[in-house]
Biotite code that builds the C-alpha atoms (Angstrom):
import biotite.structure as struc

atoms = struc.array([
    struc.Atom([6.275, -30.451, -37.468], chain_id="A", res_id=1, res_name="UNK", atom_name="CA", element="C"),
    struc.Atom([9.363, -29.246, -35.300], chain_id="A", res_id=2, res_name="UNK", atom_name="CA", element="C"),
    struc.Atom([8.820, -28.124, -32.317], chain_id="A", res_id=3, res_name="UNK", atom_name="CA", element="C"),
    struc.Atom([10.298, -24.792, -30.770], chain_id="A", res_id=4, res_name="UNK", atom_name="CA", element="C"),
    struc.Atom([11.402, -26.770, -27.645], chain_id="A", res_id=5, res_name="UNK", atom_name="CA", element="C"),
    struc.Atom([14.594, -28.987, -28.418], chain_id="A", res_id=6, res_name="UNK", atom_name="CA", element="C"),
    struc.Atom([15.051, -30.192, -25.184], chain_id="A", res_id=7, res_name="UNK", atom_name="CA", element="C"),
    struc.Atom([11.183, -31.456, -23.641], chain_id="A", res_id=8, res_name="UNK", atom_name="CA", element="C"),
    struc.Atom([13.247, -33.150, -20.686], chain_id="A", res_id=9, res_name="UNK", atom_name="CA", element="C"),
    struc.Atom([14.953, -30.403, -20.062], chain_id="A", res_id=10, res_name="UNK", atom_name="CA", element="C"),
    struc.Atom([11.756, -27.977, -20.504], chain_id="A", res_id=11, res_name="UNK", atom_name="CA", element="C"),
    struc.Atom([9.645, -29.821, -18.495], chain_id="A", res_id=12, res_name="UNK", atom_name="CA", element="C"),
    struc.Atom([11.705, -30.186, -15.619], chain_id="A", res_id=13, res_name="UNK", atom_name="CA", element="C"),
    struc.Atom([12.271, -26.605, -15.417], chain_id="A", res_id=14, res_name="UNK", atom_name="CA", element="C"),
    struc.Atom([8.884, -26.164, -15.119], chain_id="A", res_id=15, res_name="UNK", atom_name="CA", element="C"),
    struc.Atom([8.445, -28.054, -12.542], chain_id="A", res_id=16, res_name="UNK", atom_name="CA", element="C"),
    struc.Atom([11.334, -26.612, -10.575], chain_id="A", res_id=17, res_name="UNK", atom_name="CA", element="C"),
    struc.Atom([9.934, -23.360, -11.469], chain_id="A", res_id=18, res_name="UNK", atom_name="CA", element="C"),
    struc.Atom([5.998, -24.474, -10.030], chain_id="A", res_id=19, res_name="UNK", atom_name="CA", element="C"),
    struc.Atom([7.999, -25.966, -7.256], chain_id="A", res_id=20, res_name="UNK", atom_name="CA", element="C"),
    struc.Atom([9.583, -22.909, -6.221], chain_id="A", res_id=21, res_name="UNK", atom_name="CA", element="C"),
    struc.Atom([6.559, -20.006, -6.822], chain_id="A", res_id=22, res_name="UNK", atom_name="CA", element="C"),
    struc.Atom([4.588, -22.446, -4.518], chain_id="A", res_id=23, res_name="UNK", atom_name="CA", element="C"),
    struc.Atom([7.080, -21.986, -2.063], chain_id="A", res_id=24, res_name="UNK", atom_name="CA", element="C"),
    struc.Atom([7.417, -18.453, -2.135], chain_id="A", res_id=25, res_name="UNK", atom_name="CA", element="C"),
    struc.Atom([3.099, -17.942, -2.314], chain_id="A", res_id=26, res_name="UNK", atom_name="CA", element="C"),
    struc.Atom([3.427, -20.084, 0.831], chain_id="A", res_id=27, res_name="UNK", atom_name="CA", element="C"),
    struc.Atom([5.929, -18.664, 2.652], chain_id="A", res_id=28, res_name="UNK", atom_name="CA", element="C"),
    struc.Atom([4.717, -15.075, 2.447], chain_id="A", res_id=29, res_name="UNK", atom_name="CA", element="C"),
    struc.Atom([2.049, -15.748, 5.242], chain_id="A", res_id=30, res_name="UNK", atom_name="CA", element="C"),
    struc.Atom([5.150, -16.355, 7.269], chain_id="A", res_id=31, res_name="UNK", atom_name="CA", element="C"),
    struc.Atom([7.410, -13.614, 9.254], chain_id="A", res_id=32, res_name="UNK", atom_name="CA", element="C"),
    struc.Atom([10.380, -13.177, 6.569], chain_id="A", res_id=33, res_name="UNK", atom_name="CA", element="C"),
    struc.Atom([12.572, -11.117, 9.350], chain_id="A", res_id=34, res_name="UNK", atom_name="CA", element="C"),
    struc.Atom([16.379, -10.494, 8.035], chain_id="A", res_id=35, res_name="UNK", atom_name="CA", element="C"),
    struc.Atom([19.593, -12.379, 7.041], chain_id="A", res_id=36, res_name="UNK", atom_name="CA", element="C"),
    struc.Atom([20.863, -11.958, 10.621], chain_id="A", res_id=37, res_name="UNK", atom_name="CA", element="C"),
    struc.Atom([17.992, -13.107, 12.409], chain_id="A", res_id=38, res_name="UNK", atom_name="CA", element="C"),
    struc.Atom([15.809, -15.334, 9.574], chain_id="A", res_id=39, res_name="UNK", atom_name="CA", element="C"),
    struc.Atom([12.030, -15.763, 10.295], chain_id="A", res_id=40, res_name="UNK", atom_name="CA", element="C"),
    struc.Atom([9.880, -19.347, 9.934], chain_id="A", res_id=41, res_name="UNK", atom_name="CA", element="C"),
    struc.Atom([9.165, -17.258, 6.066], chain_id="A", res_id=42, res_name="UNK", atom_name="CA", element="C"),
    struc.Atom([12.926, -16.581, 5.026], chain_id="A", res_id=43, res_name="UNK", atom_name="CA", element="C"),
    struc.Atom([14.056, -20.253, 4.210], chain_id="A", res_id=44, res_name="UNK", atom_name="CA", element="C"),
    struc.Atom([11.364, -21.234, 2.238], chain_id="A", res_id=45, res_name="UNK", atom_name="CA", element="C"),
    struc.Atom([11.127, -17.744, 0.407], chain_id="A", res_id=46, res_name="UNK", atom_name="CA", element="C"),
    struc.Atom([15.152, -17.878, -0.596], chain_id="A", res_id=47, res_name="UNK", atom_name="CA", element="C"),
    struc.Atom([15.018, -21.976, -1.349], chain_id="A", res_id=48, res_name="UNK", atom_name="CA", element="C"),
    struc.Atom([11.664, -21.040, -3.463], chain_id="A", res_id=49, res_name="UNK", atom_name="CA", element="C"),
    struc.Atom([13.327, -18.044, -5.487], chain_id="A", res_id=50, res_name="UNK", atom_name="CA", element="C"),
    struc.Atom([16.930, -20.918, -6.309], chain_id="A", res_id=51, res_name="UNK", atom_name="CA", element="C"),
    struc.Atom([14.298, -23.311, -7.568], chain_id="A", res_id=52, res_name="UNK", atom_name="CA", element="C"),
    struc.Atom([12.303, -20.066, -9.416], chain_id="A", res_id=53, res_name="UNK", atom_name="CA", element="C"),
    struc.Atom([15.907, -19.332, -10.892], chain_id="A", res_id=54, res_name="UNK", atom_name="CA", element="C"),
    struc.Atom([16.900, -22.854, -11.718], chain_id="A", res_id=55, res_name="UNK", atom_name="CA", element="C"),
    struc.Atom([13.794, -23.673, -13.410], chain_id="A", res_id=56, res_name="UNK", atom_name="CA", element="C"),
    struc.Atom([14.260, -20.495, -15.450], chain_id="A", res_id=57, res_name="UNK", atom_name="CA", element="C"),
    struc.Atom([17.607, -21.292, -16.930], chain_id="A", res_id=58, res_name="UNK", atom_name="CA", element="C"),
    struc.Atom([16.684, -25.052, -17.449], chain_id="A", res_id=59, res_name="UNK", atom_name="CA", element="C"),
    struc.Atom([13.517, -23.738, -19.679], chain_id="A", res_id=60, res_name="UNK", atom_name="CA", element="C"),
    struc.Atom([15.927, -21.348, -21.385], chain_id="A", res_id=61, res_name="UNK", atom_name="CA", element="C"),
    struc.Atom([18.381, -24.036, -22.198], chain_id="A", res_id=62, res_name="UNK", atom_name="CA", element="C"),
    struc.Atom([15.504, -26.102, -23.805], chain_id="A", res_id=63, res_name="UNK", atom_name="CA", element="C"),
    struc.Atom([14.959, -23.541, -26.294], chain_id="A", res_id=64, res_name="UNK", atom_name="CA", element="C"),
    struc.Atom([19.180, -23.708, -27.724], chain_id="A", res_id=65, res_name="UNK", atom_name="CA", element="C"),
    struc.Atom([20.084, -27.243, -26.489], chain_id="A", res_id=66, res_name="UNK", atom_name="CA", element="C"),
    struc.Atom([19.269, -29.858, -28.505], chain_id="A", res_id=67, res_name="UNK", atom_name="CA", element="C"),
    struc.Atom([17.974, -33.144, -26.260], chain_id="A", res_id=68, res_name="UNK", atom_name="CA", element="C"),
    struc.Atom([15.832, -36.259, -26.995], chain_id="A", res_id=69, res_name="UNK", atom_name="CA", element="C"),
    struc.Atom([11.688, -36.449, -26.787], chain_id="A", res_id=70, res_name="UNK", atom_name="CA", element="C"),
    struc.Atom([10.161, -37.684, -23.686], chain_id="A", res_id=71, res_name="UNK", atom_name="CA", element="C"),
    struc.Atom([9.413, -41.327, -25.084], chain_id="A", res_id=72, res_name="UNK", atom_name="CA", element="C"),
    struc.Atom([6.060, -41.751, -23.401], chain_id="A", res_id=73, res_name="UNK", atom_name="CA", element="C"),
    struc.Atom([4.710, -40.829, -19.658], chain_id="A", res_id=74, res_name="UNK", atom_name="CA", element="C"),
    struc.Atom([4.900, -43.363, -16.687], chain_id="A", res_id=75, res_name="UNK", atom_name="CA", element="C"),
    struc.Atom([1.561, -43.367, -15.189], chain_id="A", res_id=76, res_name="UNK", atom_name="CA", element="C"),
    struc.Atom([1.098, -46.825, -13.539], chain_id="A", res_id=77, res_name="UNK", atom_name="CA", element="C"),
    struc.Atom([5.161, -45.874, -11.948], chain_id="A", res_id=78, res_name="UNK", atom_name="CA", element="C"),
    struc.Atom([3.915, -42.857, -10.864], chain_id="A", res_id=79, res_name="UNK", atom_name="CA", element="C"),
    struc.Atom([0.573, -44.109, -9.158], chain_id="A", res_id=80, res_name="UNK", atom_name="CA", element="C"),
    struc.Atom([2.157, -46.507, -7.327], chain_id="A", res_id=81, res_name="UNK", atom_name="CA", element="C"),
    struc.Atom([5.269, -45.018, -6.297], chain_id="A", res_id=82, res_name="UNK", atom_name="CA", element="C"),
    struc.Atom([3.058, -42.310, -4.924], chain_id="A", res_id=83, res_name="UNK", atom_name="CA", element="C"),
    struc.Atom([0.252, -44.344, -3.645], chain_id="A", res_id=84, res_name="UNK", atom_name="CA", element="C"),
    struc.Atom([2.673, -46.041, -1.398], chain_id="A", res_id=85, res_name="UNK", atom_name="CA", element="C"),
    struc.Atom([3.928, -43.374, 0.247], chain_id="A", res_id=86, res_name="UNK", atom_name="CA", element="C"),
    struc.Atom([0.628, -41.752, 1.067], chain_id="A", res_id=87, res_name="UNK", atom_name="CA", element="C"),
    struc.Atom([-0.702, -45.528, 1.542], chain_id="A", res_id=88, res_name="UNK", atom_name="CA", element="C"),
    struc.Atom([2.266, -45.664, 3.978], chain_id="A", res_id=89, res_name="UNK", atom_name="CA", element="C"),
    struc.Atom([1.170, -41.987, 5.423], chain_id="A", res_id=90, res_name="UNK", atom_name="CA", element="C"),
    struc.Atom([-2.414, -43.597, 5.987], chain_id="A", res_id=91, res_name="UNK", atom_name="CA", element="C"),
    struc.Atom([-1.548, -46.719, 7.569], chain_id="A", res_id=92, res_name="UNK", atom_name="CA", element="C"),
    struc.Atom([1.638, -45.672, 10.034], chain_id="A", res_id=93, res_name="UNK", atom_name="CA", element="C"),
    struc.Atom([-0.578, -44.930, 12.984], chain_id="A", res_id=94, res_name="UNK", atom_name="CA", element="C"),
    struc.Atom([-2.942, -47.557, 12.956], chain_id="A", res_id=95, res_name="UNK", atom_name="CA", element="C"),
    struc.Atom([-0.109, -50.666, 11.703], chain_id="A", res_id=96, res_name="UNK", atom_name="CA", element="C"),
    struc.Atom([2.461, -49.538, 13.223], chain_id="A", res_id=97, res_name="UNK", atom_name="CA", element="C"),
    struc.Atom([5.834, -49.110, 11.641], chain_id="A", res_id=98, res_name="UNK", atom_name="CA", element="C"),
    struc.Atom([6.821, -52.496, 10.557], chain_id="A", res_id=99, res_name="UNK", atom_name="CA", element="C"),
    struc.Atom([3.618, -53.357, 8.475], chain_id="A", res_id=100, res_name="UNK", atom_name="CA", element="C"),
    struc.Atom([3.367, -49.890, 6.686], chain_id="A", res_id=101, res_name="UNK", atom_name="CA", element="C"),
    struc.Atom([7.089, -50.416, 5.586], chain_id="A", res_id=102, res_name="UNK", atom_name="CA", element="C"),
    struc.Atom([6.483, -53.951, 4.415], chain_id="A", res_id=103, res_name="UNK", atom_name="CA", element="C"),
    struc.Atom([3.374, -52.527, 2.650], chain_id="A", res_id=104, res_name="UNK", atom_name="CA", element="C"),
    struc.Atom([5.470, -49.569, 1.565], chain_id="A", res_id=105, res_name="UNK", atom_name="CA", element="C"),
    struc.Atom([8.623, -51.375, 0.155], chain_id="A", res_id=106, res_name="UNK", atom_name="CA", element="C"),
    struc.Atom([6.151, -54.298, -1.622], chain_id="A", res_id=107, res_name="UNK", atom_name="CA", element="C"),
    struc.Atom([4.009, -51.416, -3.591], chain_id="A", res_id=108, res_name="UNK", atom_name="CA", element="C"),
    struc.Atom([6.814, -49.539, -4.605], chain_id="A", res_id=109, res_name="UNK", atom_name="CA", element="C"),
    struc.Atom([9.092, -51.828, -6.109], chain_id="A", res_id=110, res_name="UNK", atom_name="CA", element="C"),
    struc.Atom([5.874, -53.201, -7.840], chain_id="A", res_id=111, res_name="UNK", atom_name="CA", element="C"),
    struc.Atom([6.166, -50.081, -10.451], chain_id="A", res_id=112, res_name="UNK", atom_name="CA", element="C"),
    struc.Atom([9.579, -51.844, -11.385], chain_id="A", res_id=113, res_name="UNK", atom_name="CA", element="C"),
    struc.Atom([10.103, -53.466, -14.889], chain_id="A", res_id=114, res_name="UNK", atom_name="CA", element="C"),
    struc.Atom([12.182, -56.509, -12.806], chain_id="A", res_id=115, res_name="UNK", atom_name="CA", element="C"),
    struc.Atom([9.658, -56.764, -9.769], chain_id="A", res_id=116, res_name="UNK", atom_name="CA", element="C"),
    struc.Atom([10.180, -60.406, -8.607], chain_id="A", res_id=117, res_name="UNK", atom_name="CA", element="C"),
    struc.Atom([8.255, -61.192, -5.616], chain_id="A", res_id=118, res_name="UNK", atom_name="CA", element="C"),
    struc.Atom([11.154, -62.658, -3.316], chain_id="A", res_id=119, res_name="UNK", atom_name="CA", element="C"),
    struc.Atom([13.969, -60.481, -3.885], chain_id="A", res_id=120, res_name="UNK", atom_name="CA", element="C"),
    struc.Atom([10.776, -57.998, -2.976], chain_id="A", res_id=121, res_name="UNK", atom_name="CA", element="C"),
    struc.Atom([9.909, -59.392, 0.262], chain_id="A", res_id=122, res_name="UNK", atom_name="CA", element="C"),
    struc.Atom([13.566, -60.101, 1.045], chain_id="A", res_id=123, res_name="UNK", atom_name="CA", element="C"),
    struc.Atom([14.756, -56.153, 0.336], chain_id="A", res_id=124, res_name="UNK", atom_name="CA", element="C"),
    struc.Atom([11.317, -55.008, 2.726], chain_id="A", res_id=125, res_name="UNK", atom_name="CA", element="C"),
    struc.Atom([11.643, -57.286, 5.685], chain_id="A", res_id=126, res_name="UNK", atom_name="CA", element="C"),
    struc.Atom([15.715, -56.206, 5.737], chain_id="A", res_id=127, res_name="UNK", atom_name="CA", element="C"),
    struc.Atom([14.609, -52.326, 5.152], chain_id="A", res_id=128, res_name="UNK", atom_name="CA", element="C"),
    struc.Atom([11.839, -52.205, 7.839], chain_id="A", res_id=129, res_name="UNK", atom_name="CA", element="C"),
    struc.Atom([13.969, -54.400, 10.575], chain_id="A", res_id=130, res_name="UNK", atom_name="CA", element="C"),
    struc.Atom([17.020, -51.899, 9.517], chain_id="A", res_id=131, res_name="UNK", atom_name="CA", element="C"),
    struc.Atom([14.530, -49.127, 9.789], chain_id="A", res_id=132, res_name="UNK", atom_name="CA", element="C"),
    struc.Atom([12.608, -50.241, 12.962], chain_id="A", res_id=133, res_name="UNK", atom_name="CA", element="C"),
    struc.Atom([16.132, -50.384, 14.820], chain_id="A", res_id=134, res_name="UNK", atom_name="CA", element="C"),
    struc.Atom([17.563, -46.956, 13.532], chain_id="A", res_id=135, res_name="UNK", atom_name="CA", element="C"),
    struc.Atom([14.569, -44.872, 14.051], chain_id="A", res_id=136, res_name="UNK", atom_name="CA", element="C"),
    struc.Atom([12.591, -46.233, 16.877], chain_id="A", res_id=137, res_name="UNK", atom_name="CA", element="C"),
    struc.Atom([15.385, -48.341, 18.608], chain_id="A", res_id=138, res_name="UNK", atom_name="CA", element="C"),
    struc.Atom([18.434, -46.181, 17.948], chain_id="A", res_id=139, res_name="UNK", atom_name="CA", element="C"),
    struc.Atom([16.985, -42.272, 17.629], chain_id="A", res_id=140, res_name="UNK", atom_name="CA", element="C"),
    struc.Atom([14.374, -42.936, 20.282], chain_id="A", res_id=141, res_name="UNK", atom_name="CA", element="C"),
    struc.Atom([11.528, -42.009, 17.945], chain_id="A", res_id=142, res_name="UNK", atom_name="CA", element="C"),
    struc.Atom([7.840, -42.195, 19.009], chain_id="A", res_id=143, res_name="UNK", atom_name="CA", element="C"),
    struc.Atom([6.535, -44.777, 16.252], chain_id="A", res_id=144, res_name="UNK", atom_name="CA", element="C"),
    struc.Atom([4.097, -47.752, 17.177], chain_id="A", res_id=145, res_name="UNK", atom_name="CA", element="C"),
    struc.Atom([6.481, -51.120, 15.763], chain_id="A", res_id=146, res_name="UNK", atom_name="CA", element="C"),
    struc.Atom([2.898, -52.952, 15.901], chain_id="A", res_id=147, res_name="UNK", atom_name="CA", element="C"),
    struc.Atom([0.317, -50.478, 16.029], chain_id="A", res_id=148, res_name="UNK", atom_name="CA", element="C"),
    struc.Atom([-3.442, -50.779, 17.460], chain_id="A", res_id=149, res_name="UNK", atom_name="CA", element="C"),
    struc.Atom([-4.967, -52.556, 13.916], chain_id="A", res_id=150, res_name="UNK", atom_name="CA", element="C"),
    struc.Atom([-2.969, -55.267, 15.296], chain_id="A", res_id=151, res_name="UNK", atom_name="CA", element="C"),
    struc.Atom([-4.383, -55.351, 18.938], chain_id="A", res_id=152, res_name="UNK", atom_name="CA", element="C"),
    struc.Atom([-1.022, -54.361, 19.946], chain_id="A", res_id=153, res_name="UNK", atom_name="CA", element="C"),
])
């Protein structure tokens, strides 16, 4: 049986834009709004909320009269570890330090990849958190730990 929706990809993405953007505007309405001249912590969020409200809208819309192809099958091990990193990266920033949460970060994240290989891996995280380490922390002045406290450091 045919579906009603002939774009999913398209569908689905609105409605997530859409979720996206309500959130933002339920959020930001504990927030001052104040005006266009002089904008409150609320107005931002509200206005970026009610784009993504209106973008998600039309994309739905335009799954309804555009034809598109299925969504083959869902990602769920890519997804877990993509996100797992960065909140594994969240959790361990502090404590590790900088260098050893991107290493960790970098190494978990490419692992979701189809053509993970080990020392191209290694090779891309040691360059990205040495690149990183000097922007951020050498270069912008940033308060990050290189070697945090886990580390006796």
């Amino acid at each position: 049986m045919r579906s009603v929706i002939k774009h999913p990809k398209d569908f689905y993405a609105g409605l997530m834009y859409a979720a996206i953007g309500v959130g933002a505007i339920v959020v930001a309405q504990s927030y001052n709004m104040g005006t266009s001249v002089r904008m409150g912590p609320g107005y931002f969020p509200t206005v970026l909320g009610a784009l993504l409200l209106i973008v998600g809208s039309i994309s739905m819309v335009r799954a309804f009269t555009h034809e598109g192809e299925a969504i083959k099958r869902f990602f769920w091990k890519e997804i877990v570890l993509v996100l797992g990193s960065v909140a594994l990266f969240g959790i361990m920033v502090r404590g590790a330090g900088l260098l050893p949460s991107l290493l960790v970060l970098v190494v978990v994240s490419a692992w979701a990849s189809d053509q993970f290989k080990i020392k191209n891996t290694l090779l891309l995280a040691v360059v990205t958190s040495i690149f990183s380490v000097l922007v951020f922390v050498k270069g912008l002045g940033l308060p990050f730990a290189i070697i945090g406290p886990w580390f006796g450091r």
